[in-house]
TILOMI-230396 format. One line per field, with one value per atom (N, C-alpha, C): atom name; residue number from 1; x, y, z; residue in three letters. Coordinates in nm, 4 decimals, always signed. Layout:
<rs>
a <- [CA_...];
k <- [NUM_...];
xx <- [X_...];
yy <- [Y_...];
zz <- [Z_...];
r <- [Ala_...];
</rs>
This chain:
<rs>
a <- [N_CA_C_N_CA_C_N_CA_C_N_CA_C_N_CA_C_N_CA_C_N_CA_C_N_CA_C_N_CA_C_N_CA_C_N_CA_C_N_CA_C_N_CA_C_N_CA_C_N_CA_C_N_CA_C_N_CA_C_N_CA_C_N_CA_C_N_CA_C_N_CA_C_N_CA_C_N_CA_C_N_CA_C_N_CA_C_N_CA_C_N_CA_C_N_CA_C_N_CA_C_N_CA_C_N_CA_C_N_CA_C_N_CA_C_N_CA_C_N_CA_C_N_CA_C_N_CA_C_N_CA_C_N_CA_C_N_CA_C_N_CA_C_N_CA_C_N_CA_C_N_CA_C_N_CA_C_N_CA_C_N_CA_C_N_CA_C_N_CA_C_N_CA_C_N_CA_C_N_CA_C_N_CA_C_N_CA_C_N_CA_C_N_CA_C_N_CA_C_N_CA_C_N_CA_C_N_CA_C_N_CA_C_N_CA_C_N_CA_C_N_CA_C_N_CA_C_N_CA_C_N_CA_C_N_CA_C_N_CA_C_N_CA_C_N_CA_C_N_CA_C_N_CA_C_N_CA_C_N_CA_C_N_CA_C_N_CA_C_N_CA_C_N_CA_C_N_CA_C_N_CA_C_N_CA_C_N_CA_C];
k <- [1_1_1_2_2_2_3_3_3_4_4_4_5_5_5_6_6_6_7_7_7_8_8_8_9_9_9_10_10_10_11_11_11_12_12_12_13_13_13_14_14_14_15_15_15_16_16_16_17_17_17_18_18_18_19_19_19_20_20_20_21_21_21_22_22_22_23_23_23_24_24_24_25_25_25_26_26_26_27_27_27_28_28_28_29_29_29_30_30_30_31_31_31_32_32_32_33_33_33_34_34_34_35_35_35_36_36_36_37_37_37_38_38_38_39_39_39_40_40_40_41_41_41_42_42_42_43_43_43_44_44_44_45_45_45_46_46_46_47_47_47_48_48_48_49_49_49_50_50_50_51_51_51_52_52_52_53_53_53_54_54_54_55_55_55_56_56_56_57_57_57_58_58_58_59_59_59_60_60_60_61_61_61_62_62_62_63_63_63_64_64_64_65_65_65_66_66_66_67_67_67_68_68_68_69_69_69_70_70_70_71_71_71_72_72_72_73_73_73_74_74_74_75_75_75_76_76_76_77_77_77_78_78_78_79_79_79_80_80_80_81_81_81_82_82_82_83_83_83];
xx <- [-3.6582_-3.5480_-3.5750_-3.5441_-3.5893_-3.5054_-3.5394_-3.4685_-3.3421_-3.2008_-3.1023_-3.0502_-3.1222_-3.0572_-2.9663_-2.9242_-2.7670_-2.7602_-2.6886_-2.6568_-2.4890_-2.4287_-2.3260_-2.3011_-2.2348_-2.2621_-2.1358_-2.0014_-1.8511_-1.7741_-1.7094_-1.5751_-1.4977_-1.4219_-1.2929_-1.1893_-1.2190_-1.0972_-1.0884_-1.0345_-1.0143_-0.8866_-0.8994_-0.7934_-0.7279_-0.8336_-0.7605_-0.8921_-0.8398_-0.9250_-0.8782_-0.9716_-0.9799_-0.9871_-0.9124_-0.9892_-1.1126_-1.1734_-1.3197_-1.3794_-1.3100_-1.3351_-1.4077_-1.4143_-1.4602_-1.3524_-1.3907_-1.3303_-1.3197_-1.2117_-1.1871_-1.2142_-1.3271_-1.3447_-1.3122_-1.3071_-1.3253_-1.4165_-1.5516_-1.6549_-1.7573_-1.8024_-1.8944_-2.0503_-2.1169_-2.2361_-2.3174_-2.4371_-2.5102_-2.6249_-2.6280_-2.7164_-2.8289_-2.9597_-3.0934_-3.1058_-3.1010_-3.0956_-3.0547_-2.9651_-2.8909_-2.7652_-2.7202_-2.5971_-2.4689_-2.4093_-2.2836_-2.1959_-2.1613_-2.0179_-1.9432_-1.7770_-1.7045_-1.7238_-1.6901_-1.7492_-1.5795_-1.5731_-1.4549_-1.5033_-1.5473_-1.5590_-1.5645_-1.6369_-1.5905_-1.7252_-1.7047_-1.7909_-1.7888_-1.8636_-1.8996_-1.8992_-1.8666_-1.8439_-1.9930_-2.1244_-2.2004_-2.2589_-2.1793_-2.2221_-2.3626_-2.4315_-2.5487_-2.5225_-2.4012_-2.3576_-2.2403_-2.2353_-2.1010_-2.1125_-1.9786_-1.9338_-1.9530_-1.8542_-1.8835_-1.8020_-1.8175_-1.7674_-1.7438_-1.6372_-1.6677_-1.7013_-1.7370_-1.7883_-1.7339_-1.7321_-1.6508_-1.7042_-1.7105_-1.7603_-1.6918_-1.6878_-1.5978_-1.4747_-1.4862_-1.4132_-1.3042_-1.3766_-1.2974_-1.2038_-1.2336_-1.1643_-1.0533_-1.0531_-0.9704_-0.8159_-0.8957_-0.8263_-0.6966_-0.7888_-0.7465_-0.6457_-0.6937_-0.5539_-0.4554_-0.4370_-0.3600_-0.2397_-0.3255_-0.2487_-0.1545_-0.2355_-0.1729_-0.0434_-0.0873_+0.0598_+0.1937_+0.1552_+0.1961_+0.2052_+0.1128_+0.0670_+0.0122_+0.0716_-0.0344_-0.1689_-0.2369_-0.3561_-0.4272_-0.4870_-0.5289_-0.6458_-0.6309_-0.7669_-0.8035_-0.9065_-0.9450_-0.8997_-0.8600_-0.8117_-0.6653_-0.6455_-0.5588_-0.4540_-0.3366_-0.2647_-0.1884_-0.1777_-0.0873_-0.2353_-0.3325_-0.3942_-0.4517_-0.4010_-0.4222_-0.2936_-0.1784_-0.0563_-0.0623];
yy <- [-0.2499_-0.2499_-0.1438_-0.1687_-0.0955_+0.0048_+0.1425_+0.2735_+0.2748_+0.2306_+0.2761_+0.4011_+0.4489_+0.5221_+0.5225_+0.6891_+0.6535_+0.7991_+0.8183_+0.9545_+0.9580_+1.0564_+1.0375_+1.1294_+1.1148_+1.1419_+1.2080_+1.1506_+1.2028_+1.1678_+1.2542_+1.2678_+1.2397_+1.1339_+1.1159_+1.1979_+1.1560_+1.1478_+1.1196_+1.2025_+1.1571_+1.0896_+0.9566_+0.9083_+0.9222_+0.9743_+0.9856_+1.0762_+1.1237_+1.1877_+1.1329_+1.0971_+1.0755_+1.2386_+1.1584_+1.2654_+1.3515_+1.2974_+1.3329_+1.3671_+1.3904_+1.4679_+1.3533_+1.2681_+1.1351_+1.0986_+1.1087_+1.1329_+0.9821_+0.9265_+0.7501_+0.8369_+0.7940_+0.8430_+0.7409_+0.8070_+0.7097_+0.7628_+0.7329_+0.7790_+0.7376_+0.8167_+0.7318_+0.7953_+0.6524_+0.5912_+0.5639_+0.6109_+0.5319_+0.4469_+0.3409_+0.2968_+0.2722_+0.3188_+0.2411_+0.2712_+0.4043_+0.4446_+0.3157_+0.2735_+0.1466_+0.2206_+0.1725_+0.1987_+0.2375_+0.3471_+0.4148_+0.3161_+0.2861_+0.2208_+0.2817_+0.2451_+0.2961_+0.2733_+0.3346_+0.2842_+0.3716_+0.2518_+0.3361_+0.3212_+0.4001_+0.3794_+0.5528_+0.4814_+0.6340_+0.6955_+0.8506_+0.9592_+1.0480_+1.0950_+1.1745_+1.3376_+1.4220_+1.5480_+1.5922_+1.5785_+1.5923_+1.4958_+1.4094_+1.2869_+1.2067_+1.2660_+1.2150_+1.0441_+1.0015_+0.8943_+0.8471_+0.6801_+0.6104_+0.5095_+0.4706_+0.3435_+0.2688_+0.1034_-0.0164_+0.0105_-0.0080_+0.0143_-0.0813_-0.0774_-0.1697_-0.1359_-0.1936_-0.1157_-0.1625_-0.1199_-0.1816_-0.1565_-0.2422_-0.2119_-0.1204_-0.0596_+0.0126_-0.1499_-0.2110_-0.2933_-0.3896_-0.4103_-0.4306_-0.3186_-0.1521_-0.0795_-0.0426_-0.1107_-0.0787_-0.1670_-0.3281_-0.4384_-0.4023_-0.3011_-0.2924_-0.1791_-0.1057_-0.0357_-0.0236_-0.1746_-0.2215_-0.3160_-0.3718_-0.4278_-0.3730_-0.2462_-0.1509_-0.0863_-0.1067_-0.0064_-0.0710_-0.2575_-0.3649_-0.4286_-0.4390_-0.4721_-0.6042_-0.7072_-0.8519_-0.8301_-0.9008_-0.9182_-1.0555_-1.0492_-1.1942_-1.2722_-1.3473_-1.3610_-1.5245_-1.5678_-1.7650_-1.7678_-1.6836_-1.7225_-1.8479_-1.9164_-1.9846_-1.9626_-1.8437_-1.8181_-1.9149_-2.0459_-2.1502_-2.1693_-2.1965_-2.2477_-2.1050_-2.0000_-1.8846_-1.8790_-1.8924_-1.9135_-2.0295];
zz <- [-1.8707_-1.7766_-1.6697_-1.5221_-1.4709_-1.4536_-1.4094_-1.3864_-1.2737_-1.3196_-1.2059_-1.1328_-0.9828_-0.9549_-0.8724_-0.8298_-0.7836_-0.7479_-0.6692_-0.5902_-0.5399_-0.6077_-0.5726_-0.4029_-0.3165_-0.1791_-0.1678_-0.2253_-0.1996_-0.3216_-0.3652_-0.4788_-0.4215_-0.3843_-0.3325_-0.4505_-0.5768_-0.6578_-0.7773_-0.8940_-1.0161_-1.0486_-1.0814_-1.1297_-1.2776_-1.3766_-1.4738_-1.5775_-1.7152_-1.7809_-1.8961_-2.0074_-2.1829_-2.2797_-2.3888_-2.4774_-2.4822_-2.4574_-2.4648_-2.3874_-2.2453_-2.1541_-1.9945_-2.0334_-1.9830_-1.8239_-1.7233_-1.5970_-1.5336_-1.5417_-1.4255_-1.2959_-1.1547_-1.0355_-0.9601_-0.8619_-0.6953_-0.5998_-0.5993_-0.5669_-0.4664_-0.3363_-0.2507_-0.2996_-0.3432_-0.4529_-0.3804_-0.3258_-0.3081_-0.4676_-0.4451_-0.5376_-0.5244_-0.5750_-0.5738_-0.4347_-0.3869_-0.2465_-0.1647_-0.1732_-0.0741_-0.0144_+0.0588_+0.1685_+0.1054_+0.0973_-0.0031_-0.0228_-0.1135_-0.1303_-0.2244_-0.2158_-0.2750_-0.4592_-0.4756_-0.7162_-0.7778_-0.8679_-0.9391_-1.0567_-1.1573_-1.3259_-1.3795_-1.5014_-1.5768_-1.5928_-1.6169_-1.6003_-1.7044_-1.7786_-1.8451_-1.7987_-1.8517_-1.7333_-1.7020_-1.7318_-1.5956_-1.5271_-1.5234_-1.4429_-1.5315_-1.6296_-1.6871_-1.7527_-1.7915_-1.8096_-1.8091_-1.7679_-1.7050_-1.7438_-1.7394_-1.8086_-1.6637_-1.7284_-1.6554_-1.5101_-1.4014_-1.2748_-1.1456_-1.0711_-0.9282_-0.8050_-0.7157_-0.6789_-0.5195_-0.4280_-0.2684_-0.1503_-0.0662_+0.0675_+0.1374_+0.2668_+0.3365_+0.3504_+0.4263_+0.4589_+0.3036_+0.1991_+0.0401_+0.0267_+0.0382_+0.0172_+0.0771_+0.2423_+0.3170_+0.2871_+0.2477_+0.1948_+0.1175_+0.0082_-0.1592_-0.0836_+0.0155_+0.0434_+0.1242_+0.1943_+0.2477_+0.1197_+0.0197_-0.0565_-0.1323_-0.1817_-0.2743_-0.1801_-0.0359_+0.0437_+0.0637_+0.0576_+0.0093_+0.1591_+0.2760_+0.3803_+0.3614_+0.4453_+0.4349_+0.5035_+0.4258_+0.4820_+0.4971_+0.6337_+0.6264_+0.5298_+0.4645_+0.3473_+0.3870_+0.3177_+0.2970_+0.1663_+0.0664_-0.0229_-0.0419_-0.0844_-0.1023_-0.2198_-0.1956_-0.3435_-0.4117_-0.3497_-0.4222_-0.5578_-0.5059_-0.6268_-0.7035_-0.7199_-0.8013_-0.8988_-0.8289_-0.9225_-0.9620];
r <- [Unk_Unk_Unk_Unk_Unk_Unk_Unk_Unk_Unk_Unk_Unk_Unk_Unk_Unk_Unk_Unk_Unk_Unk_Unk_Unk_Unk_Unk_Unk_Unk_Unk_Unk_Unk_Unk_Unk_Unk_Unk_Unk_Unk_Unk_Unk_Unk_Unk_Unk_Unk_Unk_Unk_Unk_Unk_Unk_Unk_Unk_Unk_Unk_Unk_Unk_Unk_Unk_Unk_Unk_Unk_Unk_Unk_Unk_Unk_Unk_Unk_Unk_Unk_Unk_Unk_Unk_Unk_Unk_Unk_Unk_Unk_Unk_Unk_Unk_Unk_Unk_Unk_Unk_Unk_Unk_Unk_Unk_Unk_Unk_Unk_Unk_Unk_Unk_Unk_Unk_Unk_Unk_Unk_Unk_Unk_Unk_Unk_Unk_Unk_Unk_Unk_Unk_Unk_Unk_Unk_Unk_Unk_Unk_Unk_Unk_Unk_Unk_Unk_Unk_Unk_Unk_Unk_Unk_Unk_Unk_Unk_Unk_Unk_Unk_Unk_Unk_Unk_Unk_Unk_Unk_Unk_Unk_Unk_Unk_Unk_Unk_Unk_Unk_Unk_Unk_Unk_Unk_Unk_Unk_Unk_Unk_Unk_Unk_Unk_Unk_Unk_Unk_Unk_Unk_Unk_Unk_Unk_Unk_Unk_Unk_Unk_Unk_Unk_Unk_Unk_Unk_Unk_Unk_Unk_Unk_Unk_Unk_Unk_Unk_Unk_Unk_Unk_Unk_Unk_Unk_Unk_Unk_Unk_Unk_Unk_Unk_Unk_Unk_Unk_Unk_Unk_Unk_Unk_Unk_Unk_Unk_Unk_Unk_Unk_Unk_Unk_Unk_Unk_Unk_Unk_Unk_Unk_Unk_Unk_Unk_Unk_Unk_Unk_Unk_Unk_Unk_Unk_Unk_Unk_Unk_Unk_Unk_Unk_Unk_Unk_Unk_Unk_Unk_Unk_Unk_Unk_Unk_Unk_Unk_Unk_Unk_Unk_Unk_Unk_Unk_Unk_Unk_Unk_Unk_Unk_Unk_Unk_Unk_Unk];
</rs>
């Protein structure tokens, strides 16, 4: 398997902490030296290992926080056939 790297560039933010000391982030990632995007998953306190994560463009993140502010946004999604 090949070697994933990753550089974290900006801490936006901890969203939450475990027992075990294990940190939920909101983090600008670059991956596999590719172009930063936003990553939310979990962290180990020296960053040496992380759980499963998503990961967002500038433009997904802006989306996700227009929705969350509860702002329409224009999509091709069709929500009649989601409900």
């Amino acid at each position: 398997m090949a070697e994933l790297k990753y550089e974290i560039k900006e801490t936006i933010g901890v969203l939450s902490e475990n027992a075990k000391g294990w940190t939920k982030e909101l983090n600008l990632i670059s991956w596999n030296e590719r172009e930063p995007k936003y990553d939310i998953r979990e962290w180990n306190p020296d960053h040496s290992r992380m759980g499963k994560g998503i990961t967002f463009t500038a433009e997904e993140i802006e989306n996700l926080k227009k929705l969350l502010n509860g702002e329409d946004i224009e999509d091709d999604i069709d929500e009649e056939k989601i409900l």
